[in-house]
BAVOTOR-211019 format. One record per residue (C-alpha): x, y, z; residue number from 1; residue in three letters. Coordinates in Angstrom, 3 decimals. Layout:
N
     east    north       up   i  aa
        X        Y        Z NUM ala
...
END
This chain:
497
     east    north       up   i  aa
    0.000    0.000    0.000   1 unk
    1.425    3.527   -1.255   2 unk
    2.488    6.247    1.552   3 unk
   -0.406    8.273    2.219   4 unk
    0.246   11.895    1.961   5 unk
   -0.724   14.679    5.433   6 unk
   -1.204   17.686    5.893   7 unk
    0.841   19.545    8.658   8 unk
   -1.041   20.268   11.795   9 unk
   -0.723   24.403   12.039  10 unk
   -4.267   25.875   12.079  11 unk
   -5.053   27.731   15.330  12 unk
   -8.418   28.082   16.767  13 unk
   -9.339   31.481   16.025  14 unk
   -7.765   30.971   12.428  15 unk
  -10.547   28.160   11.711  16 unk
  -13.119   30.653   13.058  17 unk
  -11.910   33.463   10.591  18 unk
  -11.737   30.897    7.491  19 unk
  -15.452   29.789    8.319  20 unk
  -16.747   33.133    9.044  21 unk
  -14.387   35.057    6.582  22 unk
  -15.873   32.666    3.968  23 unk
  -19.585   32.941    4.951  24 unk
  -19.467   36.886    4.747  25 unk
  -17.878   37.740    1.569  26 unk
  -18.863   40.174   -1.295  27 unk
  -22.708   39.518   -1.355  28 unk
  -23.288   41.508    2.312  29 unk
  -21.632   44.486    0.683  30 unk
  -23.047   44.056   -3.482  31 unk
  -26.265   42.404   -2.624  32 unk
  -28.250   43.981    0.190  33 unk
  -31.035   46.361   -2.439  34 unk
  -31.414   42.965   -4.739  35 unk
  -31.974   41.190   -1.707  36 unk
  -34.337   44.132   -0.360  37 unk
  -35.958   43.836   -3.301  38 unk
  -36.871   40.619   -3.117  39 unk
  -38.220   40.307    0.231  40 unk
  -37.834   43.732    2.189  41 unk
  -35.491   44.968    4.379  42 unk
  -37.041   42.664    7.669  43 unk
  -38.150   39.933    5.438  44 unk
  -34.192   39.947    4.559  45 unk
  -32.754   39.657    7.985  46 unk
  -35.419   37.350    9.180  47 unk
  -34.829   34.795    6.262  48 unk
  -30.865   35.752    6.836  49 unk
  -31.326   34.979   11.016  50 unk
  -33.595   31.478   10.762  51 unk
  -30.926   30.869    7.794  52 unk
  -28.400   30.910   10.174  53 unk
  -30.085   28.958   12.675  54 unk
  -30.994   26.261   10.377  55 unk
  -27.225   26.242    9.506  56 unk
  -26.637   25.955   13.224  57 unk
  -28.753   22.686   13.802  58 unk
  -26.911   21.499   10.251  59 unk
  -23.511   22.307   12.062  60 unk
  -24.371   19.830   15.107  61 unk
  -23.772   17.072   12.694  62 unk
  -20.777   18.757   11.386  63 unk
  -19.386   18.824   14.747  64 unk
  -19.739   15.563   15.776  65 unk
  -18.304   13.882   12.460  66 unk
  -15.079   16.438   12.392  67 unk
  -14.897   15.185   15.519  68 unk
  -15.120   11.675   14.808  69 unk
  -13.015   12.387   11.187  70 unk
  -10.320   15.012   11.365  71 unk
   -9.494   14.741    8.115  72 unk
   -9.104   16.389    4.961  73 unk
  -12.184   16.276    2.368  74 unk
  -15.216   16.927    4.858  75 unk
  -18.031   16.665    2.941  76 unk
  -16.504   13.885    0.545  77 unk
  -14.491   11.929    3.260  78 unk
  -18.259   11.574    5.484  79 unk
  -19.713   10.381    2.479  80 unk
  -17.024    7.494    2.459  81 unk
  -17.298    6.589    5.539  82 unk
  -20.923    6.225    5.895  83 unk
  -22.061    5.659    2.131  84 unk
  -18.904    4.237    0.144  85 unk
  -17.101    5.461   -2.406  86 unk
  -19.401    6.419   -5.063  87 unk
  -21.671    8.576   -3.262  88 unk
  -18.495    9.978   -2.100  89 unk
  -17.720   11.045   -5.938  90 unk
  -21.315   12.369   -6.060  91 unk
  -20.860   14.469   -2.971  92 unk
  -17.283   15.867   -3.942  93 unk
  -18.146   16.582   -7.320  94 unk
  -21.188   18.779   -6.619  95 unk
  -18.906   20.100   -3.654  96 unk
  -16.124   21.049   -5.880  97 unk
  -18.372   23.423   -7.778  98 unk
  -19.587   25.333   -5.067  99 unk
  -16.233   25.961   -4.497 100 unk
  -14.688   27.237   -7.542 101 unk
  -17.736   29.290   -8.728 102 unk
  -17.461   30.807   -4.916 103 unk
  -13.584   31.729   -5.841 104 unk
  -14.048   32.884   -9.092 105 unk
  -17.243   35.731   -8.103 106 unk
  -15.330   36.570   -5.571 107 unk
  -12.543   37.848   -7.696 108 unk
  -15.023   39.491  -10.129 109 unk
  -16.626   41.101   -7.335 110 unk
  -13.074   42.985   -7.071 111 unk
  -13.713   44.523  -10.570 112 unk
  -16.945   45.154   -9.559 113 unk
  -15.945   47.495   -7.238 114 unk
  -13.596   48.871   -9.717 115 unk
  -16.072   49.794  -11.773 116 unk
  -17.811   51.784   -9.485 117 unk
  -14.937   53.450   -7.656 118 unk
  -12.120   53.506  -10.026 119 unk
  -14.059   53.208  -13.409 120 unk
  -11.680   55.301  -15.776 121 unk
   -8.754   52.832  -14.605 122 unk
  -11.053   49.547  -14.845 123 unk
  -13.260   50.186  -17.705 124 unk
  -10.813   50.691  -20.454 125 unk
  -10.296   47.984  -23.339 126 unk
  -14.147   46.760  -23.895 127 unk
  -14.398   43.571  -25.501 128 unk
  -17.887   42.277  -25.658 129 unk
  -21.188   41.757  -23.728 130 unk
  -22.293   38.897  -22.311 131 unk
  -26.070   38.981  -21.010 132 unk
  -26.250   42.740  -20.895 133 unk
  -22.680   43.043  -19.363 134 unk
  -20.129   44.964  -20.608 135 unk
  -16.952   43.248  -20.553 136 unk
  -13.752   44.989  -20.322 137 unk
   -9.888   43.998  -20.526 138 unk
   -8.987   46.483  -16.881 139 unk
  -11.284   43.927  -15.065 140 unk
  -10.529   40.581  -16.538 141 unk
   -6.573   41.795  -15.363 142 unk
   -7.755   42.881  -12.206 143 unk
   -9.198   39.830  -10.967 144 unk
   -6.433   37.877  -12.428 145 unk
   -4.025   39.578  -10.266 146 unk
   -6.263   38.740   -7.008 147 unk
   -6.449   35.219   -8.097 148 unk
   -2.827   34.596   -8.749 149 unk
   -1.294   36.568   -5.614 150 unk
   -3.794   34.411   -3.402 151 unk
   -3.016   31.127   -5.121 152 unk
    0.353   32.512   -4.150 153 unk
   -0.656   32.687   -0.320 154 unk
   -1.923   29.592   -0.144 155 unk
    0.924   27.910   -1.738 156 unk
    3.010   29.529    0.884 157 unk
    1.552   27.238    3.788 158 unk
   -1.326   27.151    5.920 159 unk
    0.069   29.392    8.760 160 unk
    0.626   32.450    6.656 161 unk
   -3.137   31.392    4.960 162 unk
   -4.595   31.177    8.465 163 unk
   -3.220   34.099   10.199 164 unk
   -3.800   36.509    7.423 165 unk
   -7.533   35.607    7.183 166 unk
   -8.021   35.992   10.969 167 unk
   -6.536   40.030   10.148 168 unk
   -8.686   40.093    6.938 169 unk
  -12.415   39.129    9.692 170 unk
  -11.039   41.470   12.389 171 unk
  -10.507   44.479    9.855 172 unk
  -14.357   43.571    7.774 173 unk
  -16.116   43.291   11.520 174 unk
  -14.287   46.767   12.432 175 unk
  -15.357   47.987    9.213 176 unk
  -18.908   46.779    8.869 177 unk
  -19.672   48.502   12.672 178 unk
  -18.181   52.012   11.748 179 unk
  -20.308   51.825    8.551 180 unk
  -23.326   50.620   10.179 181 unk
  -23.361   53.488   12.864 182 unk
  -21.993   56.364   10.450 183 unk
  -24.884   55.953    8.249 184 unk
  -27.227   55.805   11.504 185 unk
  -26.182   58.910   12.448 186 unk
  -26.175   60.884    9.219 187 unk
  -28.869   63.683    9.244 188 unk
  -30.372   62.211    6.467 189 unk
  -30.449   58.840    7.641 190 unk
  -33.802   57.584    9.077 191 unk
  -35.459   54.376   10.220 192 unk
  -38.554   55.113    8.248 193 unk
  -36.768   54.203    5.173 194 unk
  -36.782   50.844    5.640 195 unk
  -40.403   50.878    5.391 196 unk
  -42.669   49.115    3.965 197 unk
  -40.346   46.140    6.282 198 unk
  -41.401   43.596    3.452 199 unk
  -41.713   43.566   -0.427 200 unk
  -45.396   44.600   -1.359 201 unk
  -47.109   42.319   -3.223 202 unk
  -46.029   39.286   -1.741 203 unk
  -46.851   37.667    1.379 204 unk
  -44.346   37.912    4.339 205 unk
  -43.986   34.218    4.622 206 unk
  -42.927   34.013    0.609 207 unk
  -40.604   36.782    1.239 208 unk
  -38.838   35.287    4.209 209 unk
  -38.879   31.978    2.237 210 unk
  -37.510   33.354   -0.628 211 unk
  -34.129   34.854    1.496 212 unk
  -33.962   31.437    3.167 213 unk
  -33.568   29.697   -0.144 214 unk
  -30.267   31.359   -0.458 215 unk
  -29.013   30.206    3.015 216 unk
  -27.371   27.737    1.457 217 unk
  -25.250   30.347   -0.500 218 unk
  -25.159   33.077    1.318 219 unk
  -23.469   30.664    4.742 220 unk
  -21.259   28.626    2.821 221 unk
  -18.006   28.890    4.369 222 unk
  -18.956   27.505    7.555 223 unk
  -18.458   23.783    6.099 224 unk
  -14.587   24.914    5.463 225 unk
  -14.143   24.031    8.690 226 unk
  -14.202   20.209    7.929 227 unk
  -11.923   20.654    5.099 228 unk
   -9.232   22.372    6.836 229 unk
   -9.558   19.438    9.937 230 unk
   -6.700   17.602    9.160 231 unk
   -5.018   20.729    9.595 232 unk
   -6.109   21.285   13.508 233 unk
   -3.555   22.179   16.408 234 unk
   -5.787   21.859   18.858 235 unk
   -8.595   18.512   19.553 236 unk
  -11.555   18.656   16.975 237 unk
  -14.142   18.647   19.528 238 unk
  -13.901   22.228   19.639 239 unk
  -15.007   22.511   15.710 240 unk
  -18.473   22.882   16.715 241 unk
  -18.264   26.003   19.045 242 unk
  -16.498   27.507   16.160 243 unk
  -18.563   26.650   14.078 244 unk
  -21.802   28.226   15.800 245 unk
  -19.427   31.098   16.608 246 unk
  -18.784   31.528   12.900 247 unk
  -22.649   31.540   11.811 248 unk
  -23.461   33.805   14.676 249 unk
  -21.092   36.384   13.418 250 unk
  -22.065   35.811    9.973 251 unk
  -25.976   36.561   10.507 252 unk
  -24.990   39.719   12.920 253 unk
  -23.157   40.861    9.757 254 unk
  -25.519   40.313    7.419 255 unk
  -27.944   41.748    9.073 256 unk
  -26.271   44.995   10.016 257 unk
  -25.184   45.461    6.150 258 unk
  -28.950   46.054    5.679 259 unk
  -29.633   48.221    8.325 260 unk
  -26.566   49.788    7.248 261 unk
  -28.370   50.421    3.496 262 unk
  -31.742   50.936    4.680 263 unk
  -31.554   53.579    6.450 264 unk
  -29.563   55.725    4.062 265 unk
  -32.311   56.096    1.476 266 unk
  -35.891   54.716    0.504 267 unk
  -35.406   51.093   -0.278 268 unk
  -37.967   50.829   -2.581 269 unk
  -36.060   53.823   -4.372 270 unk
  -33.225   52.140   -4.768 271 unk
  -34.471   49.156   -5.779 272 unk
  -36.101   51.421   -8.788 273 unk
  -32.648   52.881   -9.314 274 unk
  -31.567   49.797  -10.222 275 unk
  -27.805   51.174   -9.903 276 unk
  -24.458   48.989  -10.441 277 unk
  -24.037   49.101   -6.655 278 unk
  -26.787   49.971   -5.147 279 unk
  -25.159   50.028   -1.413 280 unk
  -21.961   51.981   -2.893 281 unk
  -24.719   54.350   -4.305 282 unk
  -26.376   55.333   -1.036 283 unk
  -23.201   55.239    1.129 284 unk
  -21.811   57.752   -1.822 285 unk
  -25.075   60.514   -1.205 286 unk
  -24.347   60.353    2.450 287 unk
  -20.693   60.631    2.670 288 unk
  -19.375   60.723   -0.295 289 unk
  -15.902   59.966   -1.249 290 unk
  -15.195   59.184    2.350 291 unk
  -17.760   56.946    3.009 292 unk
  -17.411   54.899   -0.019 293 unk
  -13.501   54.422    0.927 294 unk
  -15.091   53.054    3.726 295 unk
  -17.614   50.558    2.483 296 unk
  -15.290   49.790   -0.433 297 unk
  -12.232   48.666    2.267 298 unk
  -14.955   46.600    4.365 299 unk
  -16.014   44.908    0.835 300 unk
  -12.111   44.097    0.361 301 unk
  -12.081   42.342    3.252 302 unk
  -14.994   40.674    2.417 303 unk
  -13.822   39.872   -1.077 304 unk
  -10.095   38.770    0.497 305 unk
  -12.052   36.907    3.140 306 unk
  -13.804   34.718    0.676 307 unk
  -11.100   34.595   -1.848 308 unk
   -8.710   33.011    1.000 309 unk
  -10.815   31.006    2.866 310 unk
  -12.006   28.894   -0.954 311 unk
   -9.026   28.498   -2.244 312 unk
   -8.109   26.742    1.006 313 unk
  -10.804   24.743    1.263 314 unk
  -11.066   23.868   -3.142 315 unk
   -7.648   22.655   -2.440 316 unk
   -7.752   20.632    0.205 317 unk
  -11.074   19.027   -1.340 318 unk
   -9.303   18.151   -4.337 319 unk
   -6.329   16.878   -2.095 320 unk
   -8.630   14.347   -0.354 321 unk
  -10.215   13.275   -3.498 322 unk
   -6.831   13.681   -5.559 323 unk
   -5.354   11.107   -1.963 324 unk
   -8.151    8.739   -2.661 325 unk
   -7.266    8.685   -6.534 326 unk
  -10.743    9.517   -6.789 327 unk
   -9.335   12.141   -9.631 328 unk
   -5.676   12.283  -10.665 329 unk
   -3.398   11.149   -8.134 330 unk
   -1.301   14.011   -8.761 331 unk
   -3.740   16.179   -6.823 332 unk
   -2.829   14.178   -3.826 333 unk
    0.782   15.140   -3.428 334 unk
    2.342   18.027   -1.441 335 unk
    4.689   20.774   -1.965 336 unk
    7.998   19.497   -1.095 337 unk
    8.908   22.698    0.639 338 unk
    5.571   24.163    1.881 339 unk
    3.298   20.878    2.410 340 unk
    0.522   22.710    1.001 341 unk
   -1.766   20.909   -2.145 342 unk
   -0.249   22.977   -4.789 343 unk
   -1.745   21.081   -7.823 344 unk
   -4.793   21.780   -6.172 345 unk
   -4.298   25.559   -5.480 346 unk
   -2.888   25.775   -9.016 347 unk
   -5.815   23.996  -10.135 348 unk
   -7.863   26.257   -8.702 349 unk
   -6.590   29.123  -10.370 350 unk
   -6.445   27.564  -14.058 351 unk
  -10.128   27.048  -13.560 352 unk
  -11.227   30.193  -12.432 353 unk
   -8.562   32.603  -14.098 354 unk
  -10.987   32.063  -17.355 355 unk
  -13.983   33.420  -15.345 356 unk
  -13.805   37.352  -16.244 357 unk
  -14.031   36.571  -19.339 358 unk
  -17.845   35.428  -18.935 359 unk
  -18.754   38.603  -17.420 360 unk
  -20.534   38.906  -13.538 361 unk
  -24.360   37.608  -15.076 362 unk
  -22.877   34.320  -16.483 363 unk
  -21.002   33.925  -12.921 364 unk
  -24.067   34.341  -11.000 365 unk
  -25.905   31.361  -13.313 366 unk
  -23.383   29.545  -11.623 367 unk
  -23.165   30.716   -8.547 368 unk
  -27.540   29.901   -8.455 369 unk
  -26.817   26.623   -9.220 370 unk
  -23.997   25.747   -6.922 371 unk
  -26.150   26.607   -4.272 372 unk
  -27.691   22.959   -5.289 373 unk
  -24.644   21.244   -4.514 374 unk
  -23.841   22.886   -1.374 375 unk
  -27.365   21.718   -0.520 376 unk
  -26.571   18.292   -1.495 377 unk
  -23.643   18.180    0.459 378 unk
  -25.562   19.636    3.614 379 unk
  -27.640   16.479    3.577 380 unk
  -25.205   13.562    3.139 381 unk
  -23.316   15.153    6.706 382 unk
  -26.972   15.316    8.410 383 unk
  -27.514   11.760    6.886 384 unk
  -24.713   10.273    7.862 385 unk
  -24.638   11.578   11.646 386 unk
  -28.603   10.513   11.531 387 unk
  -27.720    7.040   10.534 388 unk
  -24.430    6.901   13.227 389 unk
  -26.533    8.739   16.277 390 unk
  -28.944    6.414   18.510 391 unk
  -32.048    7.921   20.118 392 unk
  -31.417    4.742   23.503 393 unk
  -29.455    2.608   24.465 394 unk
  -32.093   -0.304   23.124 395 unk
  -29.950    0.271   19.811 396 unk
  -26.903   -0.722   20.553 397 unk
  -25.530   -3.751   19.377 398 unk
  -22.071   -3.674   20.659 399 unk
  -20.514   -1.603   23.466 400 unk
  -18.117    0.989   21.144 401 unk
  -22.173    2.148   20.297 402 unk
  -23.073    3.948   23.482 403 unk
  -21.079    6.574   23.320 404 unk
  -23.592    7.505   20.222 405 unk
  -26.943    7.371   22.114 406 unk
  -27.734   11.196   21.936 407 unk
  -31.426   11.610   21.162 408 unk
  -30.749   15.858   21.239 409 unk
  -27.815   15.253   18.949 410 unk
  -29.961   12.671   16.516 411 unk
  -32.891   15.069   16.537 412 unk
  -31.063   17.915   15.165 413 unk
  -29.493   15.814   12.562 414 unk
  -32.913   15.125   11.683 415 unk
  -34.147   18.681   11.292 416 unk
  -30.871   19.072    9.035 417 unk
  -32.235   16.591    6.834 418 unk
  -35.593   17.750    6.794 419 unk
  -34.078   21.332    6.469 420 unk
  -31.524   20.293    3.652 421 unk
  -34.095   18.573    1.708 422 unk
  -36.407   21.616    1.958 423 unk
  -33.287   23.865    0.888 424 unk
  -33.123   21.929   -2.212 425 unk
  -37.113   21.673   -2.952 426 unk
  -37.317   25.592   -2.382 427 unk
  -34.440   25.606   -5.457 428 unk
  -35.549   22.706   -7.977 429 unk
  -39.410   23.009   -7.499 430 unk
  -41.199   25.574  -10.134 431 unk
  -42.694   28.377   -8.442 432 unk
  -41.321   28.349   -5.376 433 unk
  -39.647   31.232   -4.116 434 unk
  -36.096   30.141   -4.718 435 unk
  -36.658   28.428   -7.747 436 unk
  -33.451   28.160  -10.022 437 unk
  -34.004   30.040  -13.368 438 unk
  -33.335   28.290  -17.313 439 unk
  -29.256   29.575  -17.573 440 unk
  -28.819   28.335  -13.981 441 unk
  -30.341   24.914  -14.850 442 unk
  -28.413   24.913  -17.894 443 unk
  -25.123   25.100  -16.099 444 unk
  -26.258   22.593  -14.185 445 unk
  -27.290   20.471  -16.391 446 unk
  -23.569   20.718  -18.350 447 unk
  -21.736   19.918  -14.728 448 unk
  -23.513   16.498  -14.243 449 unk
  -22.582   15.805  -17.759 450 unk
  -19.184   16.341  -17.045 451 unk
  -19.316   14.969  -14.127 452 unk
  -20.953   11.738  -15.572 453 unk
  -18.624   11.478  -18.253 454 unk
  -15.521   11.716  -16.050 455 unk
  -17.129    9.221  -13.255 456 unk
  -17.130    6.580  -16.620 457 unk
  -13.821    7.354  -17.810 458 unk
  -12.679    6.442  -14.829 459 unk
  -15.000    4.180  -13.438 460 unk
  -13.022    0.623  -13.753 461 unk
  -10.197    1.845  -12.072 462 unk
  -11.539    3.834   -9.826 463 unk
  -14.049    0.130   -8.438 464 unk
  -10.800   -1.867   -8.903 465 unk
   -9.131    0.130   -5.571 466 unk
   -9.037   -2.356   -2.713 467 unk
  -11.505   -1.577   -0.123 468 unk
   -8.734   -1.433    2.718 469 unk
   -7.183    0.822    0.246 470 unk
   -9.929    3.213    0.185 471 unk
  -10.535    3.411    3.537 472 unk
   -6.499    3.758    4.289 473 unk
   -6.179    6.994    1.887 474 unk
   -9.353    8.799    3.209 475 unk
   -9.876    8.211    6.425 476 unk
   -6.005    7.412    7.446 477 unk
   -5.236    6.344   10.977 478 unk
   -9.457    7.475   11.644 479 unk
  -10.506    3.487   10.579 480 unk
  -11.983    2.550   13.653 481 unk
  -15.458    1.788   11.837 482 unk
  -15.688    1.940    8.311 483 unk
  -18.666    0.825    5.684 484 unk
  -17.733   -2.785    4.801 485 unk
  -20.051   -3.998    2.423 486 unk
  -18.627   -4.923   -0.852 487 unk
  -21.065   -2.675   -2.771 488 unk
  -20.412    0.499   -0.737 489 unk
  -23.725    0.425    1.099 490 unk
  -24.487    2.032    4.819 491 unk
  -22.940   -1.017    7.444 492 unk
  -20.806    0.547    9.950 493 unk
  -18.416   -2.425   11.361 494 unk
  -15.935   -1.862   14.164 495 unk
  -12.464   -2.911   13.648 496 unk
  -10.792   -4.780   16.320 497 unk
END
C-alpha cells in the first residue's frame, strides 16, 4: 500500500473561526443587500438571513460531531465514504467542488466590480464584448487575475501564513462593517422610516422570508470549510463545533447589520427602482461621499479577500482528499515538497477560475444559483450520515463501542438538518417556489452532471478496482476505527478490532 500523503497540523483556533466566518461573509453583504431588499424587504431579509443561520446551526451539530469523529481532509466527501462508500463519495465531492470554484471565481469578479464603481476610468478601459447585458472589459478581466494569482500565491506559501492573514482580513471587515453601520445611523439624512414598507409589497411575508432562506445555502457557505481544513487542527476537533456556531453567529450579525446599514440611508424601494451597479456603494456615496465609499469599499475588500482566501483553502484541500483517494488524478494528492501545502490543487484552482472574467458577472451568477444545489446536497449527506451513526437509547446498541452515540438531542437535530436540507433543495428545484433556479442556472447545471458523468465513466473501472482497505487507508487514514464494509459500498458501519 502507497504512503499516504498529510497535511501539517498548524491551524489555530481562532484561524478556523476566521476561514469559516471570513468565507460565509464575503462580497454579497456588501453588493447584494437592495437585490436582496428587493426581493423580500429589508425585515423579510434579515429574518430569512437569522432562521438561515439557525438552520445552519442545527446542520452544524452534525458537522461537529463527524469532524470530531473524522479530522481529516475532504469533509463533505471523506463523510460520504465513511458512511455511504465510495461512489456517493464522488457524487458528494463533485457537486462540492463546484460550489467551491464558482465561490472563488465571483469573488474575484466582485473585485472589478468594485472597480467599476470606484475607479471606473482605470477599470473600464479595453471593452471587448457583452455577455447577457454586461459589458466586458480587458482592466477587469486583469484585475481579478491579479487577485487570483497573488492568493493562489498565499496559499501555496503554507497554511500558517493562509490562516493568520484571514483571521486580520475578519477582524478588519467586523471593524469595518460597525463604523459603517453606525456612520450611516447617524447621518442627518439617515432615518429608520426608510426601511419601510419592512417587506416587499405584493407578496406575502412568509414568501418573502422563504424566498431569502432559499439562499441560506449560499449566502453561509463557508462555515463547512471548517471540515476541510480538519486535518489541519492544532488543537482537539471537539472544539469545531463552538467555532462553528461562533462563525454563523457572526455571519448573521453581519448580514444583518449590512442592511440596516443600506436601509436607512435612502428609501429602499427607491433604490431598488434605481436599479444602480451598486446599489449600497450608491447610497453610502449621497451620504458621505468619497469618504464613506472608501469606507464601504475597504470593508467589501475584506470581504472579497475573506472569501477569496478562505475557498481556495478549502477547493484545495477538497481536491487533495479526493486527488489522496485517486478519486481524480493522483497528482492532486501530493504536497509541496517545501511548503506541504496541495499545490496542484491551489494551481488547479486558479487555471479554472482565471478564465472566469471573461464570462462577465451575469454568467457567474448562473453559476453561482446553481452551486447553491450542490452545497445543498452536500448539507444532507453530513446530516444523513450523523442521523444514521446517532442512537435515540441505548435499546440500539448492538455492541458496546455504540453507546457513546446514544444522543437523542444530537440525533434530533441531525434530523431537522435533513428535513431542512431537503427543503433547501425543494425551495431551489421546485417551479414556483420562491427560490426556484431560473433556465441559464439549470443549464449550467445540467452541463456539470454531464461532465461529471462522463468523467465518473472514464474512470470508473479503475476507480471500483481500488481495494476496499485501500480506500478506507487513503481517506480516512489512521481514523478506521469503523468503516462501511459492504462490498457494494452500502451504509454497514463495522468496528475494527
Amino acid at each position: 500500500m502507497e504512503q499516504r500523503e498529510q497535511l501539517v497540523k498548524s491551524l489555530k483556533p481562532h484561524w478556523v473561526w476566521a476561514i469559516a466566518f471570513g468565507s460565509a461573509v464575503g462580497w454579497g453583504a456588501f453588493v447584494l443587500p437592495v437585490d436582496w431588499m428587493g426581493m423580500a424587504g429589508p425585515l423579510g431579509v434579515i429574518i430569512g438571513f437569522l432562521i438561515g443561520a439557525v438552520l445552519m446551526i442545527i446542520i452544524g451539530v452534525s458537522y461537529g460531531f463527524l469532524i470530531e469523529r473524522l479530522p481529516v481532509s475532504g469533509g463533505e466527501f471523506a463523510f460520504a465514504y465513511y458512511g455511504l462508500g465510495r461512489y456517493h463519495a464522488f457524487l458528494c465531492g463533485w457537486f462540492l467542488t463546484l460550489g467551491y470554484l464558482s465561490i472563488v471565481a465571483l469573488n474575484a469578479s466582485a473585485i472589478a466590480l468594485l472597480g467599476k464603481f470606484v475607479l471606473p476610468s482605470i477599470v473600464e478601459f479595453g471593452f471587448m464584448y457583452d455577455i447577457a447585458g454586461w459589458h466586458v472589459y480587458a482592466g477587469e478581466v486583469i484585475i481579478a487575475g491579479i487577485a487570483l494569482v497573488i492568493f493562489a500565491f498565499l496559499n501555496m506559501r503554507g497554511a500558517s501564513l493562509s490562516g493568520f492573514t484571514q483571521f486580520v482580513f475578519c477582524i478588519s471587515l467586523i471593524v469595518g462593517v460597525i463604523l459603517l453601520t453606525i456612520a450611516m445611523i447617524l447621518h442627518p439624512s439617515s432615518s429608520f422610516s426608510n426601511l419601510q414598507p419592512l417587506f416587499k409589497p405584493g407578496i406575502g411575508s412568509i414568501s418573502a422570508i422563504l424566498a431569502i432562506v432559499a439562499i441560506a445555502p449560499w449566502a453561509y457557505v463557508g462555515f463547512d470549510n471548517i471540515p476541510q481544513a480538519a486535518e489541519e487542527f492544532d488543537f482537539p476537533p471537539k472544539k469545531s463545533f463552538k467555532i462553528i456556531v461562533l462563525a454563523l453567529l457572526c455571519a448573521g450579525f453581519t448580514y444583518s447589520l449590512t442592511i440596516i446599514a443600506t436601509g436607512v440611508g435612502q428609501s429602499w424601494t427607491g433604490a431598488v427602482a434605481a436599479g444602480s451597479v451598486w446599489g449600497t456603494g450608491a447610497i453610502v456615496e449621497n451620504a458621505y461621499g468619497a469618504v464613506g465609499v472608501i469606507l464601504l469599499s475597504f470593508a467589501l475588500l475584506m470581504g472579497i479577500f475573506t472569501g477569496l482566501n478562505g475557498f481556495y483553502m478549502s477547493t484545495s484541500r477538497l481536491l487533495f482528499a479526493m486527488g489522496r483517494a485517486k478519486v481524480i488524478p493522483s497528482a492532486f494528492g501530493k504536497l509541496h515538497p517545501k511548503h506541504k501545502t496541495p499545490h496542484v490543487g491551489i494551481l488547479f484552482t486558479l487555471a479554472v477560475t482565471i478564465f472566469a472574467p471573461f464570462f462577465g458577472r451575469e454568467a457567474l451568477l448562473w453559476i453561482v444559483d446553481m452551486s447553491a444545489l450542490g452545497v445543498t446536497i452536500a448539507y444532507f449527506y453530513a446530516c444523513f450520515i450523523a442521523y444514521n451513526l446517532f442512537k435515540w437509547s441505548n435499546q440500539e446498541v448492538k455492541r458496546e463501542s455504540e453507546k457513546s452515540m446514544v444522543s437523542p438531542g444530537r440525533k434530533f437535530c441531525s434530523l431537522l438538518g435533513v428535513i431542512s436540507s431537503i427543503c433547501f433543495f425543494l425551495l431551489l428545484v421546485v417551479p414556483g417556489s420562491p427560490g426556484f433556479l431560473g433556465k441559464p442556472s439549470w443549464i449550467a447545471l445540467f452541463v456539470w452532471i454531464a461532465i461529471g458523468a462522463i468523467f465518473f465513466l472514464i474512470r470508473y473501472k479503475g476507480f471500483r478496482a481500488i481495494p476496499k482497505n485501500e480506500m478506507d487507508y487513503l481517506i480516512l487514514g489512521d481514523y478506521v476505527d469503523k468503516i462501511t464494509t459492504s462490498d457494494t459500498d452500502v451504509k454497514n458501519i463495522e468496528e475494527i478490532n
